[in-house]
Backbone as ProteinMPNN parsed JSONL, in Angstrom:
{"seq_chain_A": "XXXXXXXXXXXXXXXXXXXXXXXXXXXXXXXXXXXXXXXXXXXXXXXXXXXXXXXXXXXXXXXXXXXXXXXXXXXXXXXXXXXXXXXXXXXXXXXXXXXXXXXXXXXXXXXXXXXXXXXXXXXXXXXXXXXXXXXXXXXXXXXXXXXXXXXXXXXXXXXXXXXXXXXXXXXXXXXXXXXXXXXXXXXXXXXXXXXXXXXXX", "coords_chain_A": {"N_chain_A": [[-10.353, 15.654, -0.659], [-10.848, 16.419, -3.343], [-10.233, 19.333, -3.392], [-7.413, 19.594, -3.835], [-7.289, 18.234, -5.799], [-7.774, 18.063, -9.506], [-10.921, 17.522, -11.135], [-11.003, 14.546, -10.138], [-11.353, 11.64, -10.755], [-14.499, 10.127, -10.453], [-14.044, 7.505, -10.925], [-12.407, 6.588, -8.909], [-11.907, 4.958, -5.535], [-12.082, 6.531, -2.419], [-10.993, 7.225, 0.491], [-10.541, 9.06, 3.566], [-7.784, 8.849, 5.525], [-6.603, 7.801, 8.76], [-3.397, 10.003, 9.814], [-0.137, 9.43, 10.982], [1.67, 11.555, 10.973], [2.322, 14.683, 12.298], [-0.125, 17.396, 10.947], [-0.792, 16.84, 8.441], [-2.535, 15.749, 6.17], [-4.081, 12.668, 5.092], [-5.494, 10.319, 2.403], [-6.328, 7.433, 0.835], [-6.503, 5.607, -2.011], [-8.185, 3.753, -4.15], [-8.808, 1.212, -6.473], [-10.99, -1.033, -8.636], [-9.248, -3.851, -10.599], [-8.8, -5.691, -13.711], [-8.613, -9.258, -13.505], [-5.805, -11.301, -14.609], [-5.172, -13.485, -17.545], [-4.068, -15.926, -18.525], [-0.906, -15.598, -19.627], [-1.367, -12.761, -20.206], [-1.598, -9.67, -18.198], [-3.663, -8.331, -16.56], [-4.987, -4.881, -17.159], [-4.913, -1.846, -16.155], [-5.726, 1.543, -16.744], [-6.204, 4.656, -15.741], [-7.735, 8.106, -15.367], [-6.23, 10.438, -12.893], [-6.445, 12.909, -12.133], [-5.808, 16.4, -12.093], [-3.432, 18.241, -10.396], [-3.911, 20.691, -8.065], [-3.101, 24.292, -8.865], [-0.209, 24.511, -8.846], [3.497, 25.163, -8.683], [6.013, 23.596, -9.25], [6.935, 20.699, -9.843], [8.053, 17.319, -8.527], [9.424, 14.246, -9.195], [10.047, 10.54, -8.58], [10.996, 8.134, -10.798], [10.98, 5.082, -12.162], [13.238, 3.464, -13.849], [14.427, 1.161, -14.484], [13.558, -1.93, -13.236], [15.142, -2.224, -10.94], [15.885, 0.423, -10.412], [15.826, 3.678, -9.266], [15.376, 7.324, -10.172], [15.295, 10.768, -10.693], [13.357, 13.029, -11.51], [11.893, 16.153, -12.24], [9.987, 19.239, -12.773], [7.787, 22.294, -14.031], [4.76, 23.708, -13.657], [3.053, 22.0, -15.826], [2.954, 18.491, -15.39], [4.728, 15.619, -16.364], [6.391, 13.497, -16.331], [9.134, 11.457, -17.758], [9.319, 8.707, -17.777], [7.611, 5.952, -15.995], [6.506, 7.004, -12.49], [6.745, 6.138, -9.089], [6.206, 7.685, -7.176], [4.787, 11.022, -6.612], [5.365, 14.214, -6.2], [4.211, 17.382, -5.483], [4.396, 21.157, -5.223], [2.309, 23.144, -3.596], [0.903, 26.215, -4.888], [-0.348, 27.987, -2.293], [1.655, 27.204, -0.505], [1.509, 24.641, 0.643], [1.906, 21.025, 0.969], [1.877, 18.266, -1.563], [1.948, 14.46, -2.052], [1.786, 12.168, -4.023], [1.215, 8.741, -3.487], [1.941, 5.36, -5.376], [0.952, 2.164, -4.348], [2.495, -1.082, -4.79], [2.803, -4.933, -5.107], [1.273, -5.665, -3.839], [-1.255, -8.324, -3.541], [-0.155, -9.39, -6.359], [0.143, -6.773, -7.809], [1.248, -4.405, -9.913], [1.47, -0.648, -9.506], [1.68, 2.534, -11.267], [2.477, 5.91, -11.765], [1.255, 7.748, -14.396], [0.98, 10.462, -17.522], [-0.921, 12.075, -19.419], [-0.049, 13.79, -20.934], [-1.14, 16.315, -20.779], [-0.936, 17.347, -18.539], [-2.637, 15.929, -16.486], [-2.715, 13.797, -14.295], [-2.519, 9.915, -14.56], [-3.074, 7.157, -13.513], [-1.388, 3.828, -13.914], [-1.984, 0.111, -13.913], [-0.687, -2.886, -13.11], [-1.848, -5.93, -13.146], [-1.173, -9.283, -12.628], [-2.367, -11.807, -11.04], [-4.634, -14.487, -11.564], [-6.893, -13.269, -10.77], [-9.199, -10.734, -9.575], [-7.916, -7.658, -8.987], [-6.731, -4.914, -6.76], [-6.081, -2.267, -7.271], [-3.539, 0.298, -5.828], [-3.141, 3.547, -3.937], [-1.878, 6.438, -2.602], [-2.653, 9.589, -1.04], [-1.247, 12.86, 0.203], [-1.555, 15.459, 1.918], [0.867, 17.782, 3.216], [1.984, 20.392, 5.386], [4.436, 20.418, 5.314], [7.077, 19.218, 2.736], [8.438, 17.487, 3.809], [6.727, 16.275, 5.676], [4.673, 15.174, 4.368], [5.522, 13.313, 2.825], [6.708, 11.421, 4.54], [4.102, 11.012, 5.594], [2.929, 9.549, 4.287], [4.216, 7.789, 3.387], [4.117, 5.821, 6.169], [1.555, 5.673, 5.726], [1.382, 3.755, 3.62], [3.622, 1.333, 4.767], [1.485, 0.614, 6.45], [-0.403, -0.729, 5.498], [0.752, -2.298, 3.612], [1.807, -4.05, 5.922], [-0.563, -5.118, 7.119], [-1.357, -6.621, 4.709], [0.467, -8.892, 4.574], [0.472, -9.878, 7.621], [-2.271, -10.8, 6.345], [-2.215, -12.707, 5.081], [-0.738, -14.296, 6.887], [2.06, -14.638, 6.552], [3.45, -13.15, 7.508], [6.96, -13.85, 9.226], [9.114, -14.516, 12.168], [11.342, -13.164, 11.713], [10.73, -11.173, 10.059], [8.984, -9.991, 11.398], [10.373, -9.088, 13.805], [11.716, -7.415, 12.358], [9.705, -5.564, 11.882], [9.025, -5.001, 14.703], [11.166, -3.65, 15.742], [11.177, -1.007, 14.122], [12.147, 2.276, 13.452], [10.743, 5.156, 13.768], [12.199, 7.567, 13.173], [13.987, 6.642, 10.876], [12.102, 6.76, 8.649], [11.892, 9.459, 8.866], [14.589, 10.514, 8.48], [15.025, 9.375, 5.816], [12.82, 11.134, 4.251], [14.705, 13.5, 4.465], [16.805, 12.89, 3.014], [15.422, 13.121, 0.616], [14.455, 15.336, 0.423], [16.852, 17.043, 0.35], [17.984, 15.902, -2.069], [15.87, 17.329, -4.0], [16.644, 19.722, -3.556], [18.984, 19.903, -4.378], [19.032, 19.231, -7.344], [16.819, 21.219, -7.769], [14.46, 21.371, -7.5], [14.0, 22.209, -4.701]], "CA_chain_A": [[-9.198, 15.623, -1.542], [-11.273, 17.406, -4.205], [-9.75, 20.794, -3.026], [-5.7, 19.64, -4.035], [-7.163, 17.457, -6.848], [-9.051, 19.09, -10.15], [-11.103, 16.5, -11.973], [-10.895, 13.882, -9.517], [-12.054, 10.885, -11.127], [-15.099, 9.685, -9.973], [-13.97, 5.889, -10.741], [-11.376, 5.607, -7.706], [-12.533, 5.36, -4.382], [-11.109, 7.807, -1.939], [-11.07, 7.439, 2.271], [-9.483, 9.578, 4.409], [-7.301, 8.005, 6.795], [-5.827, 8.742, 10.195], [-2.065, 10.606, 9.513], [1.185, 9.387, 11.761], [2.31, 12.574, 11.335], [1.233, 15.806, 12.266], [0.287, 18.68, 10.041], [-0.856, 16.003, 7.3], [-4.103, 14.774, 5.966], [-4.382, 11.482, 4.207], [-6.291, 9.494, 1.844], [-6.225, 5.768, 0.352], [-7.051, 5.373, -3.225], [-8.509, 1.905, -4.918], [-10.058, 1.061, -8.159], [-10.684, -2.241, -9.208], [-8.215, -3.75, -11.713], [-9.587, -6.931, -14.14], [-8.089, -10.437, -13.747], [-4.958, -11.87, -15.729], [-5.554, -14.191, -18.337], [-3.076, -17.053, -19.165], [0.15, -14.577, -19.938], [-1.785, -11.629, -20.413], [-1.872, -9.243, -17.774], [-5.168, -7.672, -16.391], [-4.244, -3.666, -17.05], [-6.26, -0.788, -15.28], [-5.22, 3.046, -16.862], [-7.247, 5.786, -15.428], [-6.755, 9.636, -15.066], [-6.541, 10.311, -11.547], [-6.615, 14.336, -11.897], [-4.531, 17.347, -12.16], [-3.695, 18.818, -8.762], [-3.923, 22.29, -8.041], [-2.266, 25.07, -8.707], [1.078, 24.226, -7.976], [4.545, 26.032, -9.194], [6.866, 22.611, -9.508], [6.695, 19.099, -9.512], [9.182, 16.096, -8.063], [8.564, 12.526, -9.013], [10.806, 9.133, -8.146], [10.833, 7.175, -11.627], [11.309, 3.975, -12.261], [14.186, 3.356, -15.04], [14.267, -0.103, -14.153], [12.754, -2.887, -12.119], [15.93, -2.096, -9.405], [16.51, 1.863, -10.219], [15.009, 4.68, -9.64], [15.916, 8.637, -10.713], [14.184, 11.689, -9.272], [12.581, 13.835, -12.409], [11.478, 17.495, -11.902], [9.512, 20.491, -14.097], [7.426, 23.019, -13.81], [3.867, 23.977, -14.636], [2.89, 20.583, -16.731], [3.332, 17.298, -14.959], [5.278, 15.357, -17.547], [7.924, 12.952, -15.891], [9.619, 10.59, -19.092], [9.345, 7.231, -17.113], [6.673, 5.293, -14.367], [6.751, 7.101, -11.258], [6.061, 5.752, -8.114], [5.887, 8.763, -5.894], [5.054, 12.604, -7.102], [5.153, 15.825, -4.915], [3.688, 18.816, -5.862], [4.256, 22.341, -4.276], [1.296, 23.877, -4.377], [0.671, 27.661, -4.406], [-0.652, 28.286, -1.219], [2.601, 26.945, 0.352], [1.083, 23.157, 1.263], [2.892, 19.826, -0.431], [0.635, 17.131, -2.169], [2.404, 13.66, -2.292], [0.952, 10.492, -4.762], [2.467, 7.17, -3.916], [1.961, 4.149, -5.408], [1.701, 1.061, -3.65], [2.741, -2.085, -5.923], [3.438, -5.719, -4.295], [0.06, -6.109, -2.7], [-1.582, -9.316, -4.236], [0.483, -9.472, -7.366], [-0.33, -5.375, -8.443], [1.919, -3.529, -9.95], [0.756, 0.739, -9.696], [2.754, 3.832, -11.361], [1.756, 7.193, -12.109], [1.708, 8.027, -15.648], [1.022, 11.068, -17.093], [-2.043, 12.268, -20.475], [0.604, 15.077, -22.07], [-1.403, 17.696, -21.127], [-0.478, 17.302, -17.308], [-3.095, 15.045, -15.851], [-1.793, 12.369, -13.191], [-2.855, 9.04, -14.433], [-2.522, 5.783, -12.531], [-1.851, 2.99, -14.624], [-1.609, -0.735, -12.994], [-0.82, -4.326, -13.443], [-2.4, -7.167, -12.529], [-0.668, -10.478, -12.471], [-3.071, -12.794, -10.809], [-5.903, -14.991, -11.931], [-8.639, -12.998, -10.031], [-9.227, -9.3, -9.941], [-7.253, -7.056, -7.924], [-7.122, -3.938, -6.579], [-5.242, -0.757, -7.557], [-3.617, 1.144, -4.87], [-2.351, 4.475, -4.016], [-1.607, 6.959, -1.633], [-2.751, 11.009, -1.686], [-1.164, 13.27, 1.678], [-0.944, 16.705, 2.098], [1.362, 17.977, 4.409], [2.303, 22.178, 5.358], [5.965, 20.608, 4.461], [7.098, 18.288, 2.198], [9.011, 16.148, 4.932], [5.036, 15.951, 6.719], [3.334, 14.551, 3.623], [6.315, 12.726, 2.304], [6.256, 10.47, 6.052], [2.415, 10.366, 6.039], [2.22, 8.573, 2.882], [5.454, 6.459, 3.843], [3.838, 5.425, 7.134], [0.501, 4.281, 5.523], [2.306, 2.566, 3.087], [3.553, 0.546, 5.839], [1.009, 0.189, 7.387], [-1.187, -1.126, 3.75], [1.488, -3.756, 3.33], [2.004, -5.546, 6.804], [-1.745, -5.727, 6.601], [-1.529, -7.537, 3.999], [1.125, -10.1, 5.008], [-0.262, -10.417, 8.216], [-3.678, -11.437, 6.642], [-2.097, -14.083, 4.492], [0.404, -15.446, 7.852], [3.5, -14.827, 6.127], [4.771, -12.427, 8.81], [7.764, -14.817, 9.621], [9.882, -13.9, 13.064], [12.466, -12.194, 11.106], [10.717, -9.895, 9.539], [8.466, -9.292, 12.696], [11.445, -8.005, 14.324], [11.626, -5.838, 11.923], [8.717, -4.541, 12.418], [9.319, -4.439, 16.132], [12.646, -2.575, 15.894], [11.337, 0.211, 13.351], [12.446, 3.164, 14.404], [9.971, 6.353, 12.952], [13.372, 8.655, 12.417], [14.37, 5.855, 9.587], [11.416, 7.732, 7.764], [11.978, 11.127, 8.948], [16.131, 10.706, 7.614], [14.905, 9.186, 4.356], [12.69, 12.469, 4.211], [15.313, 14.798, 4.687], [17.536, 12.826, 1.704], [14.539, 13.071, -0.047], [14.319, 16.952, 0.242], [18.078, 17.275, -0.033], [18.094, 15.779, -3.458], [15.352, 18.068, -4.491], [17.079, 20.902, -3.239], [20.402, 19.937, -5.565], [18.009, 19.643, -8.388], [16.521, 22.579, -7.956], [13.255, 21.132, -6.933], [13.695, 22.144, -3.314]], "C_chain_A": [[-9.473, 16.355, -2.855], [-10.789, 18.569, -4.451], [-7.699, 20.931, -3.805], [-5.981, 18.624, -5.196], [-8.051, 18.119, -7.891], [-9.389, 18.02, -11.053], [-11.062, 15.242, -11.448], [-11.921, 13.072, -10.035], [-12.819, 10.08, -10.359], [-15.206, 7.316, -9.677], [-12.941, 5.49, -9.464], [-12.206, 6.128, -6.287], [-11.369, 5.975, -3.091], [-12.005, 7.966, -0.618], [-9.911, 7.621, 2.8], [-9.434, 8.767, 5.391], [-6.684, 8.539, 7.956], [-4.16, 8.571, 9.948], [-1.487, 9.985, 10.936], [1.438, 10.435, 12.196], [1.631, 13.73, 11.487], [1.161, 16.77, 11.158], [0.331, 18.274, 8.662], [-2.678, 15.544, 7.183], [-3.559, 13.876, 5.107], [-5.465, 10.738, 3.897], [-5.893, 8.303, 1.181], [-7.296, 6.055, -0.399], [-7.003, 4.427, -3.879], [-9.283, 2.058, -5.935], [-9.929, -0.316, -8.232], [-9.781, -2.816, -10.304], [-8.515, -5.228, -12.622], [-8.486, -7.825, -13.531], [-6.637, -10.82, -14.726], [-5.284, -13.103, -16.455], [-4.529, -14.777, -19.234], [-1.813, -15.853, -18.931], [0.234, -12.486, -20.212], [-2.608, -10.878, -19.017], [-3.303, -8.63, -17.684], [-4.376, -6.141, -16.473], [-5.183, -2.592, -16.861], [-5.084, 0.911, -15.796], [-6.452, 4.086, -16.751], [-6.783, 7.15, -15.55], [-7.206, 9.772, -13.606], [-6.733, 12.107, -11.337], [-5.803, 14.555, -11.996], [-4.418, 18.029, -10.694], [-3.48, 20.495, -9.179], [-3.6, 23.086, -7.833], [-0.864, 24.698, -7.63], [1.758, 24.524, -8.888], [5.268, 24.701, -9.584], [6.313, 21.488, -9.097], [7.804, 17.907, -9.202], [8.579, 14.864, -8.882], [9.931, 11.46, -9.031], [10.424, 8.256, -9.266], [11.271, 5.864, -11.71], [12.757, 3.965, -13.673], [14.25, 2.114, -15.477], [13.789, -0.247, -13.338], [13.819, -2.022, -11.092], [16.497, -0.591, -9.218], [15.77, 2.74, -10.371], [15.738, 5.691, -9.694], [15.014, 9.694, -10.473], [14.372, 12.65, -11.169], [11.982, 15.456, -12.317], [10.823, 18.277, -12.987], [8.264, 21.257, -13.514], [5.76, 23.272, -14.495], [2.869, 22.547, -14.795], [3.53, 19.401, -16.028], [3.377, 16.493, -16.304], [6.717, 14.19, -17.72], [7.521, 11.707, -17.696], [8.996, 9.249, -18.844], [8.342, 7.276, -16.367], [6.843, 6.141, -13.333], [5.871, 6.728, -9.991], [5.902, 6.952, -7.249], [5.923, 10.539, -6.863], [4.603, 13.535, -6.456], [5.03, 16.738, -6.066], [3.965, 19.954, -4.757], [3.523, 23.066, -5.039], [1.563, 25.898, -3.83], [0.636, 28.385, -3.315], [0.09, 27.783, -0.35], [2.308, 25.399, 0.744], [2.098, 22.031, 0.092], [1.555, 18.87, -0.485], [1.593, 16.119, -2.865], [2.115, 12.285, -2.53], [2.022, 9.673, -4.455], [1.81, 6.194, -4.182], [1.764, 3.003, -4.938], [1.714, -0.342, -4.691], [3.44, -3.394, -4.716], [2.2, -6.041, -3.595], [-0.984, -7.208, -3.875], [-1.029, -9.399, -6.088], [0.257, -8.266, -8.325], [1.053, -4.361, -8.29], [1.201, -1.812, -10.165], [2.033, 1.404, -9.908], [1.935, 4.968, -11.528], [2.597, 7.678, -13.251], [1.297, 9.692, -15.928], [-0.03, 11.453, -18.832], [-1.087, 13.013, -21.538], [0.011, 15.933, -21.718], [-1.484, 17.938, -19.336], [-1.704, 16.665, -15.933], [-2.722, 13.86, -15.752], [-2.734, 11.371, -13.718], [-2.32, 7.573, -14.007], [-2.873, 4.707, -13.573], [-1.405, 1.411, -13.27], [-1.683, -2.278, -13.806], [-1.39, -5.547, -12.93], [-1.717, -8.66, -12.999], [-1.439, -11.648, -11.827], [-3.778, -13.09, -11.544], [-7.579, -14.51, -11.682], [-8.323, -11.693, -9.975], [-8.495, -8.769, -8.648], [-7.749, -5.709, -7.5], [-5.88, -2.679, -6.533], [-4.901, 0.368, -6.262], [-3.006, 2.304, -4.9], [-2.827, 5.151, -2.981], [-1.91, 8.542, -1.929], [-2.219, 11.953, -0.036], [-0.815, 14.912, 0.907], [-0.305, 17.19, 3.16], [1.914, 19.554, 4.305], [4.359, 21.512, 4.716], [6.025, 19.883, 3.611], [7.689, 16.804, 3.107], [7.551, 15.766, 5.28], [4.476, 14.662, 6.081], [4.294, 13.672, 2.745], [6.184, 11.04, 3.724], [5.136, 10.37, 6.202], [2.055, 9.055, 5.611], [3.239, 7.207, 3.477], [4.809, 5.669, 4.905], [2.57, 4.978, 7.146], [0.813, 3.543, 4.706], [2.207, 1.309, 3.708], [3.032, -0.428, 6.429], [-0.406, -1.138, 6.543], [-0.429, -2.313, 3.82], [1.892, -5.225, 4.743], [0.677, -5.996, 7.053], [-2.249, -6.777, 6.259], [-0.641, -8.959, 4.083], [0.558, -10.598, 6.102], [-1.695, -11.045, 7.775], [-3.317, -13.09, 5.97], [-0.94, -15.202, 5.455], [1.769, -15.377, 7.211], [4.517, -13.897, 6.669], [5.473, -13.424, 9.675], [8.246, -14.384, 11.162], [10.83, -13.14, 13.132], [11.821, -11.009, 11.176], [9.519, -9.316, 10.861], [9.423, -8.692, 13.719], [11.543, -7.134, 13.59], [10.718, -4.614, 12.005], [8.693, -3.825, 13.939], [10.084, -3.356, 16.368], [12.05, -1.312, 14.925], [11.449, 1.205, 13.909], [11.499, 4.815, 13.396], [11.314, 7.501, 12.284], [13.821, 7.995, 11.287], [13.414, 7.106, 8.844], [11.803, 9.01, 7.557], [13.405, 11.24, 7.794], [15.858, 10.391, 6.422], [14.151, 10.307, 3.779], [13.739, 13.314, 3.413], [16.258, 14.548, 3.625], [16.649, 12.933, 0.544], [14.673, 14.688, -0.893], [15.427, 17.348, -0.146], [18.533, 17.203, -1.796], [16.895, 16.903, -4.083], [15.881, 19.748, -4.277], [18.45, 20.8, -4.226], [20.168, 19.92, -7.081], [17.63, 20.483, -8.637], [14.945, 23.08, -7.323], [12.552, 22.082, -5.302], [13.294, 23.344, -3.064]], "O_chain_A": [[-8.539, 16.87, -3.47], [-10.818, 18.996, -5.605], [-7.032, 21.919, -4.114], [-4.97, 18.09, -5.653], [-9.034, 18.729, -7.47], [-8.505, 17.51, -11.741], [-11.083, 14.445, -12.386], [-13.108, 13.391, -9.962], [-12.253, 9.308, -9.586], [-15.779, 6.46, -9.002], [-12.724, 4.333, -9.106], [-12.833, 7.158, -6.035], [-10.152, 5.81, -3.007], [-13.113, 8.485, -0.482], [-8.834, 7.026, 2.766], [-10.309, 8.155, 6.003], [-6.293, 9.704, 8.027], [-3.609, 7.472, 9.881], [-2.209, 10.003, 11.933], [1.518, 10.667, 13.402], [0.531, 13.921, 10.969], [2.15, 17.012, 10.466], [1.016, 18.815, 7.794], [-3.578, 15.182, 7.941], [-2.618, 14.202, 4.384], [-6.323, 10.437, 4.727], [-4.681, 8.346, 0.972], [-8.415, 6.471, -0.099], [-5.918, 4.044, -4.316], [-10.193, 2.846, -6.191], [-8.859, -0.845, -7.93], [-9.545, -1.923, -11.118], [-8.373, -6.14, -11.807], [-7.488, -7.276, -13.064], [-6.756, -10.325, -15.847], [-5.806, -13.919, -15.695], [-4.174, -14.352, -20.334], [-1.919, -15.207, -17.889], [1.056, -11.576, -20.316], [-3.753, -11.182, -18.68], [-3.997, -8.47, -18.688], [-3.264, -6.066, -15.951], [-6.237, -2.563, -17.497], [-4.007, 1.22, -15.285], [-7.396, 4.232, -17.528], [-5.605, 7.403, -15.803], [-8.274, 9.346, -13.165], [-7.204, 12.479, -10.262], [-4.842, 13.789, -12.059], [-5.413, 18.269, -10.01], [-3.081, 21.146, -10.145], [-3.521, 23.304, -6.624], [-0.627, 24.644, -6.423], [1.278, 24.4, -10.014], [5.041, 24.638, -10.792], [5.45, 21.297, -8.241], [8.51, 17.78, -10.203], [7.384, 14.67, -9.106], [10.885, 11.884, -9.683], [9.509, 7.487, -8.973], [12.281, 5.701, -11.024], [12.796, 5.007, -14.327], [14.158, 1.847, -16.676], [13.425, 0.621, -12.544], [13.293, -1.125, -10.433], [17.268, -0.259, -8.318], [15.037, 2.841, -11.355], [16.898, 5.47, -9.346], [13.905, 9.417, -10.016], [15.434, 12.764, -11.782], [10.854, 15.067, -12.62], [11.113, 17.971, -14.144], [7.749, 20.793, -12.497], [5.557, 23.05, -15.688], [2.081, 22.178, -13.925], [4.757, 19.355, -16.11], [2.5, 16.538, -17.167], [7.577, 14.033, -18.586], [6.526, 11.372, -18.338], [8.222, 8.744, -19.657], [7.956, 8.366, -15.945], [8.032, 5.913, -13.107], [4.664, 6.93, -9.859], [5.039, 6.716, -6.403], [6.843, 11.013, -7.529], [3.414, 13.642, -6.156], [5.565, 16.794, -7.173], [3.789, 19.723, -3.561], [3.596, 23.502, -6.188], [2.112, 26.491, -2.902], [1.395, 29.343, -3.174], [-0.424, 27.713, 0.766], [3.294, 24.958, 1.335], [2.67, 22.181, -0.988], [0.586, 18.784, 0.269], [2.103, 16.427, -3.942], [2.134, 11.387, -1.688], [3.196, 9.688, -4.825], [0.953, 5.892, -3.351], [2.836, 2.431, -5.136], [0.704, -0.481, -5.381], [4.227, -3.143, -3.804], [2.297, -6.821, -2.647], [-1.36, -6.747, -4.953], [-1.923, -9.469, -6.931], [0.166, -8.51, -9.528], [1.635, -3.833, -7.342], [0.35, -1.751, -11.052], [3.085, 1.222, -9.295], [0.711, 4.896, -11.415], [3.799, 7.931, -13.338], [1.221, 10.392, -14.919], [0.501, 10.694, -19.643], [-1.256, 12.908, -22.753], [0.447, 16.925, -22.303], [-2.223, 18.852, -18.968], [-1.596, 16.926, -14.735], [-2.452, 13.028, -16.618], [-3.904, 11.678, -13.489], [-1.212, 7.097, -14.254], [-3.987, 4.517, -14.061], [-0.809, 1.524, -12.199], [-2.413, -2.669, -14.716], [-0.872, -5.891, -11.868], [-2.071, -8.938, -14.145], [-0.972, -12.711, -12.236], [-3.954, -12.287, -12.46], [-8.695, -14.904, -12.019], [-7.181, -11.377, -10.308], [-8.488, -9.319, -7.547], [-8.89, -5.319, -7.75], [-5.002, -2.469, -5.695], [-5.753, 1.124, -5.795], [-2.209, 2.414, -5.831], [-3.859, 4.833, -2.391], [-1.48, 8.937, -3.013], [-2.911, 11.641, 0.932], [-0.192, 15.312, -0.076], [-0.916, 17.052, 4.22], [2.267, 19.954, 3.196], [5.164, 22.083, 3.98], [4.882, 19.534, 3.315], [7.426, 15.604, 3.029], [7.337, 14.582, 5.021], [4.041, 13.632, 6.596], [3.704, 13.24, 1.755], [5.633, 9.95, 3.571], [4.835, 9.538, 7.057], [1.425, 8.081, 6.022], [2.959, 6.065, 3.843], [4.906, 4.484, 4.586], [2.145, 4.202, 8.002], [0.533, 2.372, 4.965], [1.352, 0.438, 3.543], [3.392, -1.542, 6.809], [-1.029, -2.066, 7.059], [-1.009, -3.362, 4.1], [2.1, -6.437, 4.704], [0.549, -7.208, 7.227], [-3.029, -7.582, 6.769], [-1.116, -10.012, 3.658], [0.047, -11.71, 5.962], [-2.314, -11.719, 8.598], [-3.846, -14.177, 6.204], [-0.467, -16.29, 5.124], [2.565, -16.267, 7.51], [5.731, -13.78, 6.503], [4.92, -13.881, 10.676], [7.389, -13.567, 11.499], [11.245, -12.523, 14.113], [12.047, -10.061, 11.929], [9.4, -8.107, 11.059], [9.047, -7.752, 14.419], [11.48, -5.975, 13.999], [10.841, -3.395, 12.122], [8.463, -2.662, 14.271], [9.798, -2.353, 17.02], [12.797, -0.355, 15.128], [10.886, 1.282, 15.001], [11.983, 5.263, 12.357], [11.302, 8.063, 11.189], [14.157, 8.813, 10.43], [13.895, 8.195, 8.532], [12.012, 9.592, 6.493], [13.398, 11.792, 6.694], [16.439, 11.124, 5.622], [14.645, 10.684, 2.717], [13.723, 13.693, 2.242], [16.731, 15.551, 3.092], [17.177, 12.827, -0.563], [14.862, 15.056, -2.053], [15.345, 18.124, -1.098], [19.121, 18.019, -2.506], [17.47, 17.443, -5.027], [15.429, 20.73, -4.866], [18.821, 21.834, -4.782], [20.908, 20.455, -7.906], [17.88, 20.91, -9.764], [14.436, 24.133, -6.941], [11.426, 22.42, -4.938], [12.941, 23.653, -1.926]]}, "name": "protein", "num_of_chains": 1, "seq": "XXXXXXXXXXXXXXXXXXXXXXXXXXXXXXXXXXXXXXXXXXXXXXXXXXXXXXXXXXXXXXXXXXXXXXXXXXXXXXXXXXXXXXXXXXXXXXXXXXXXXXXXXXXXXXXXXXXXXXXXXXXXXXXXXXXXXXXXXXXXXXXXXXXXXXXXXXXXXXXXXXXXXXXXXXXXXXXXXXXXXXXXXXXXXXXXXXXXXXXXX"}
């Protein structure tokens, strides 16, 4: 991941994982994150790197807890707000897509950003005991590829984690049963659509 990341901080740990989709590499990124203490969050801000050479940037901000707003620019990574997810098109034609994952033992993760266009991951901690900081790094030849890589370890990160604590109910195990992989692909393709009315695309 060294190669699509410049400066790749040696504090997060970084294993490639096996891609869903084709025509994608992926990695899973953790750092430790302290403890919370009475009312006072545990809070983990790192720089996670600048990626490389790339012409534009996307990212999915937060605005609020229940809204998000899609951000764009050029050059300088620089979104206003939190974002949970940021695509890069790099130079050499490939996409490079950070996500977030937040919700896994009481950890909130965004991707912030230094001012001078290094990606940093900041995170919350809400428990009593130390957590762990997560995130997502895919490259894919499209952006649909590495947009569904990341989505699909996501996924795969969070029923994980319900299954380890038994709280996969029968409901939501149908849901899991019934998922259908084109859900991803179509959320994709509104994905790309909005970046294409933006300007992003």
């Amino acid at each position: 991941m060294r190669h699509y990341i410049k400066g790749l901080s040696p504090f997060f740990g970084v294993e490639q994982q096996p891609s869903d989709t084709p025509d994608a590499l992926l990695w899973s990124i953790t750092a430790p994150v302290e403890a919370a203490s009475g009312k006072e969050p545990g809070l983990f801000t790192e720089n996670l790197g600048r990626p490389t050479d790339f012409s534009r940037w996307f990212a999915e901000t937060r605005i609020w807890a229940p809204w998000l707003a899609p951000r764009q620019g050029r050059d300088v990574f620089q979104p206003d707000k939190d974002a949970i997810l940021a695509a890069f098109e790099l130079k050499d034609g490939s996409h490079l897509v950070l996500l977030a994952i937040s919700g896994i033992a009481d950890c909130l993760s965004v991707f912030r950003h230094d001012g001078d266009g290094t990606v940093v991951i900041h995170s919350q901690n809400d428990r009593e005991e130390k957590g762990t900081v997560q995130a997502i790094a895919a490259i894919g030849t499209t952006l649909e590829n590495a947009v569904a890589a990341s989505m699909y370890c996501a996924r795969r990160i969070v029923t994980r984690y319900e299954e380890s604590l038994g709280q996969t109910d029968a409901e939501y195990q149908a849901l899991i049963d019934g998922f259908k992989p084109q859900w991803l692909e179509n959320w994709c393709r509104c994905l790309v659509y909005t970046l294409q009315c933006t300007g992003s695309g």
